[in-house]
Residue frames as a rotation matrix with the C-alpha (Angstrom) as fourth column:
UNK 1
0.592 0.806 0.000 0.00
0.806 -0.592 0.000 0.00
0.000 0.000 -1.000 0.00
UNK 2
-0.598 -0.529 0.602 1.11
0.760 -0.612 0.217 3.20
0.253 0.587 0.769 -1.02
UNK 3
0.643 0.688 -0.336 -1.16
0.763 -0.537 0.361 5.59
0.069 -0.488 -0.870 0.92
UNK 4
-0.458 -0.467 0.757 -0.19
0.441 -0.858 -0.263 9.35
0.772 0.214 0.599 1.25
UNK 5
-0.577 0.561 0.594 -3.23
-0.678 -0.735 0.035 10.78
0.456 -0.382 0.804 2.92
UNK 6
0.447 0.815 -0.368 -5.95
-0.242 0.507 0.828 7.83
0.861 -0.281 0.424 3.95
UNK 7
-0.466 -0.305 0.830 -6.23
-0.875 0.020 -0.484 6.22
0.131 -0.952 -0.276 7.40
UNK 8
-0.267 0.290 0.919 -7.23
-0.565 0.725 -0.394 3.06
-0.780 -0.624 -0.030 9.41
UNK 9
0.353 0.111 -0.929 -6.74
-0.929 0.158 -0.335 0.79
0.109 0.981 0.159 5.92
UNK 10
0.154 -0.922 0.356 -5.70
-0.414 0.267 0.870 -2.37
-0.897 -0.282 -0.341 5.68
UNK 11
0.466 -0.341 -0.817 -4.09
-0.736 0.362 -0.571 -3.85
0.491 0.868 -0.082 1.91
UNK 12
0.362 -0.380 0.851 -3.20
-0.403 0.760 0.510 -7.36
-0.841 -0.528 0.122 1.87
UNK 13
0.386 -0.180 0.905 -1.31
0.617 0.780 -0.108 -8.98
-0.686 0.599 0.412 -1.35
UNK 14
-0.624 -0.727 0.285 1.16
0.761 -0.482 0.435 -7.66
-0.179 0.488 0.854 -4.26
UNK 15
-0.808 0.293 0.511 -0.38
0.061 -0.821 0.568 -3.94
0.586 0.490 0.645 -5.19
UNK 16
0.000 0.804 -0.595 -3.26
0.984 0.106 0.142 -3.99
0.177 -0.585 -0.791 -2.82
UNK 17
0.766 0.586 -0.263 -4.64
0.603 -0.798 -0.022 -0.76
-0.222 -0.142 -0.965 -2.35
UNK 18
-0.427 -0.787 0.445 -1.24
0.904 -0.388 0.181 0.73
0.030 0.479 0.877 -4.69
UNK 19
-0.745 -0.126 0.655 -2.85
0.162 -0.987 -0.006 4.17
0.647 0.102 0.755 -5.10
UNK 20
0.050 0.991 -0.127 -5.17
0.601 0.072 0.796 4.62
0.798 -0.116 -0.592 -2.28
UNK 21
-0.643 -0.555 0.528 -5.92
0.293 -0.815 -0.499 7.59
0.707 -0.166 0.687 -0.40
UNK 22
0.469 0.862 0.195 -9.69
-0.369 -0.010 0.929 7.04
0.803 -0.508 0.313 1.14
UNK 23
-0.785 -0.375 0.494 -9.85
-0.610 0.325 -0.723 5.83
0.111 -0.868 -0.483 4.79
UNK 24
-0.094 0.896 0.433 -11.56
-0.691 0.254 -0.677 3.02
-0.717 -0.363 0.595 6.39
UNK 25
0.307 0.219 -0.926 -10.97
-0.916 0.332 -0.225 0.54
0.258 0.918 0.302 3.37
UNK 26
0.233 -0.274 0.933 -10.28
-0.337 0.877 0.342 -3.27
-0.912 -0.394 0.112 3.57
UNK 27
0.324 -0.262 -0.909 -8.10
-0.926 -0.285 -0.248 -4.44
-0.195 0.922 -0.335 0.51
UNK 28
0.179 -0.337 0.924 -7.38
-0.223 0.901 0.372 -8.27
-0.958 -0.273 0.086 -0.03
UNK 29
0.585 -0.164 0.794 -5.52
0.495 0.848 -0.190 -10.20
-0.642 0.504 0.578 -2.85
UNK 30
-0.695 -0.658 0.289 -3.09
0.661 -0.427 0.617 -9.34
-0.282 0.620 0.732 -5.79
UNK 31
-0.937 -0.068 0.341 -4.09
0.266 -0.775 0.574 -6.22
0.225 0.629 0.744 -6.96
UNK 32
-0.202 0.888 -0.413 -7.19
0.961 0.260 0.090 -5.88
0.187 -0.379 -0.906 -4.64
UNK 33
0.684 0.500 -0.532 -8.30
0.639 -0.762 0.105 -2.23
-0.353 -0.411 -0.841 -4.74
UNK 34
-0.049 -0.999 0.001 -5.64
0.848 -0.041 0.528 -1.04
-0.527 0.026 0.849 -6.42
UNK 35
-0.202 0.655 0.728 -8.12
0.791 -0.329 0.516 1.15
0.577 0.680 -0.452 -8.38
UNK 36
0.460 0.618 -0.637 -9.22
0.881 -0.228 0.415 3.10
0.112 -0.752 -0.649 -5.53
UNK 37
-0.570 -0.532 0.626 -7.99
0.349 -0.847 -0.402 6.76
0.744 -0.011 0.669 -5.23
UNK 38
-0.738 0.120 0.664 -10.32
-0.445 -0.826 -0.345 8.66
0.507 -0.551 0.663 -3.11
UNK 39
0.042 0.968 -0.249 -12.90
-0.469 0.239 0.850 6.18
0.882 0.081 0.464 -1.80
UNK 40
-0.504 -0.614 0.608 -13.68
-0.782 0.024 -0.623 5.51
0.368 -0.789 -0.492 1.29
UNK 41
-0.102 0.648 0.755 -15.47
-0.661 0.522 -0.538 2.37
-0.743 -0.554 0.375 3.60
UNK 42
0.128 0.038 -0.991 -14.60
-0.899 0.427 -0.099 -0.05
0.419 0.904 0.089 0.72
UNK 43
0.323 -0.020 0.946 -14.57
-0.229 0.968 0.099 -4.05
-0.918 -0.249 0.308 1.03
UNK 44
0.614 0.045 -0.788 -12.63
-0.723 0.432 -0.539 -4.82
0.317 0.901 0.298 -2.26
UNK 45
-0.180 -0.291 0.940 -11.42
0.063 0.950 0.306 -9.04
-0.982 0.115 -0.153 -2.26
UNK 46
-0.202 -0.092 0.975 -10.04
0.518 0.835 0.186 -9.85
-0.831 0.542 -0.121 -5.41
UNK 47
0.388 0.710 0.588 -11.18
0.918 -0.245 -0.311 -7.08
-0.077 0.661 -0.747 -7.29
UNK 48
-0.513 -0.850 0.121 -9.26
0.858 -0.506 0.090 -4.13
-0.016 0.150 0.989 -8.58
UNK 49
0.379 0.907 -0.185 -12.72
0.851 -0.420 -0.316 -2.04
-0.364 -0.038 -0.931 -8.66
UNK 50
0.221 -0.071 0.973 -13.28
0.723 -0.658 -0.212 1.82
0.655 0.750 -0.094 -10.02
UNK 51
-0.360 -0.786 0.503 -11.07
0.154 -0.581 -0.799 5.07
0.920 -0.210 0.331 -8.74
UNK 52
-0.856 -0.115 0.504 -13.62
-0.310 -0.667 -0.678 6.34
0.414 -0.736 0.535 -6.82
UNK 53
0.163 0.670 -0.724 -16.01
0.629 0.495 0.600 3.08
0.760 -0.553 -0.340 -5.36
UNK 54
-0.673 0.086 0.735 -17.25
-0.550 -0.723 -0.419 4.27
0.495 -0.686 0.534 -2.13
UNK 55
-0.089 0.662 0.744 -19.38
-0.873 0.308 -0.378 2.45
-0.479 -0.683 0.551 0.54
UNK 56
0.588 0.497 -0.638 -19.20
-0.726 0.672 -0.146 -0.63
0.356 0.549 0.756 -1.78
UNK 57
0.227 -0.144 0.963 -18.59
-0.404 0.886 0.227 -4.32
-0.886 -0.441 0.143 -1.52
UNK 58
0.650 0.299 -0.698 -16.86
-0.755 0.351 -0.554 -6.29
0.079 0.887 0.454 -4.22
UNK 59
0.231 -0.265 0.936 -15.86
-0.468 0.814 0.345 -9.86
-0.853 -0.517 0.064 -4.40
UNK 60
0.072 -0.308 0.949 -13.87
0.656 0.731 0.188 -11.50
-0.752 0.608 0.254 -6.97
UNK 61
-0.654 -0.224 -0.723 -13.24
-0.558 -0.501 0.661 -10.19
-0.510 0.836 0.203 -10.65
UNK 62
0.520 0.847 -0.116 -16.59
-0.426 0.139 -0.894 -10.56
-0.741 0.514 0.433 -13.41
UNK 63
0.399 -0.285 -0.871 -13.75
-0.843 0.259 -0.471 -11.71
0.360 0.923 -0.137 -15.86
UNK 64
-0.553 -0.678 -0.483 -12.80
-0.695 0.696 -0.181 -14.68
0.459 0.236 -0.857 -14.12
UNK 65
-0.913 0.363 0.186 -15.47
-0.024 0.405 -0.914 -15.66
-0.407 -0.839 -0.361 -11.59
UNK 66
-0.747 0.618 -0.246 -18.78
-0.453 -0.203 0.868 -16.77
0.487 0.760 0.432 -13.08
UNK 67
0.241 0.827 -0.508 -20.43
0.319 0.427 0.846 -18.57
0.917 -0.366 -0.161 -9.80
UNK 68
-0.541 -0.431 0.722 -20.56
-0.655 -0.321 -0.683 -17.33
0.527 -0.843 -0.109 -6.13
UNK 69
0.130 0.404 -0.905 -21.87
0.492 0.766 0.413 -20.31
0.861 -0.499 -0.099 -3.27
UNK 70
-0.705 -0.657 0.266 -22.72
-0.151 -0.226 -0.962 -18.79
0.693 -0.719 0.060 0.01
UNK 71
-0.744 0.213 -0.633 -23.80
0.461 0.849 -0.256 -20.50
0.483 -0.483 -0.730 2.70
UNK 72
-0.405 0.441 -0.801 -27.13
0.753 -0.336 -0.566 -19.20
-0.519 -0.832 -0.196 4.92
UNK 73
-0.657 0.628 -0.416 -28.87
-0.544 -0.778 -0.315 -16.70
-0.521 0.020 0.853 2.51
UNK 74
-0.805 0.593 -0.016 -30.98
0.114 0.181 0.977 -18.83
0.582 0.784 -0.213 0.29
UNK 75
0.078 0.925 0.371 -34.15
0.341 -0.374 0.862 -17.68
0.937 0.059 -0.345 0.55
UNK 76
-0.328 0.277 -0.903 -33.93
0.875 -0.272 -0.402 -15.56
-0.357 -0.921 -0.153 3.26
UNK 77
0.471 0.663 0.582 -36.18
0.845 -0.529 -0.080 -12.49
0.255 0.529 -0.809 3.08
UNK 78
-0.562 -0.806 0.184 -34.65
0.822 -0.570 0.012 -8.92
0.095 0.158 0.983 2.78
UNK 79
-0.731 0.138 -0.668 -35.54
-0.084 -0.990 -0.113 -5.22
-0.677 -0.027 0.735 2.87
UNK 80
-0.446 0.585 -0.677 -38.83
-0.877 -0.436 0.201 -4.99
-0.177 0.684 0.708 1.14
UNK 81
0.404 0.758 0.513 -39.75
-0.522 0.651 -0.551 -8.75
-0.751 -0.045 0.659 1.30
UNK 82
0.456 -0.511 -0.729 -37.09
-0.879 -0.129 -0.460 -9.39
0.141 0.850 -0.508 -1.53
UNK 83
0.811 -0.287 0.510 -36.15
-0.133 0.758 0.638 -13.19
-0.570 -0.585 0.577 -1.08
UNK 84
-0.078 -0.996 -0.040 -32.50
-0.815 0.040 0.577 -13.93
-0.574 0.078 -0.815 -1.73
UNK 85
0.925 0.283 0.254 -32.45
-0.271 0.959 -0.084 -16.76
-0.267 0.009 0.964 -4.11
């Protein structure tokens, strides 16, 4: 990690959060977040994501990952009655 200005980050793997400046981020895997410039309260795993995500979650990369399996949400109901399938 390469941070100038951000705070309370952490970057795990080769280039993880490389240009990041937001605070409050959580960077995992080769080139996880590496995208990030000014965003803050990020969750990026695996996923180089866009300059200036904010408040987001992102797991894995859309060019290699094409199924996600997680235990405990099927059908559970959401905000609005929205079941999870």
């Amino acid at each position: 990690m390469n941070t100038a200005t951000g705070s309370n980050n952490v970057a795990v793997g080769r280039a993880a959060g490389l240009n990041l400046a937001g605070d409050n981020n959580i960077m995992i895997g080769q080139y996880g977040g590496q995208n990030v410039t000014t965003g803050s309260n990020n969750i990026e795993i695996g996923n180089q994501c866009a300059p200036h995500d904010a408040n987001i979650i992102r797991l894995g990369d859309p060019a290699t990952q094409r199924k996600t399996f997680i235990a405990g949400i099927s059908r559970t109901a959401v905000a609005g009655g929205v079941a999870v399938m």
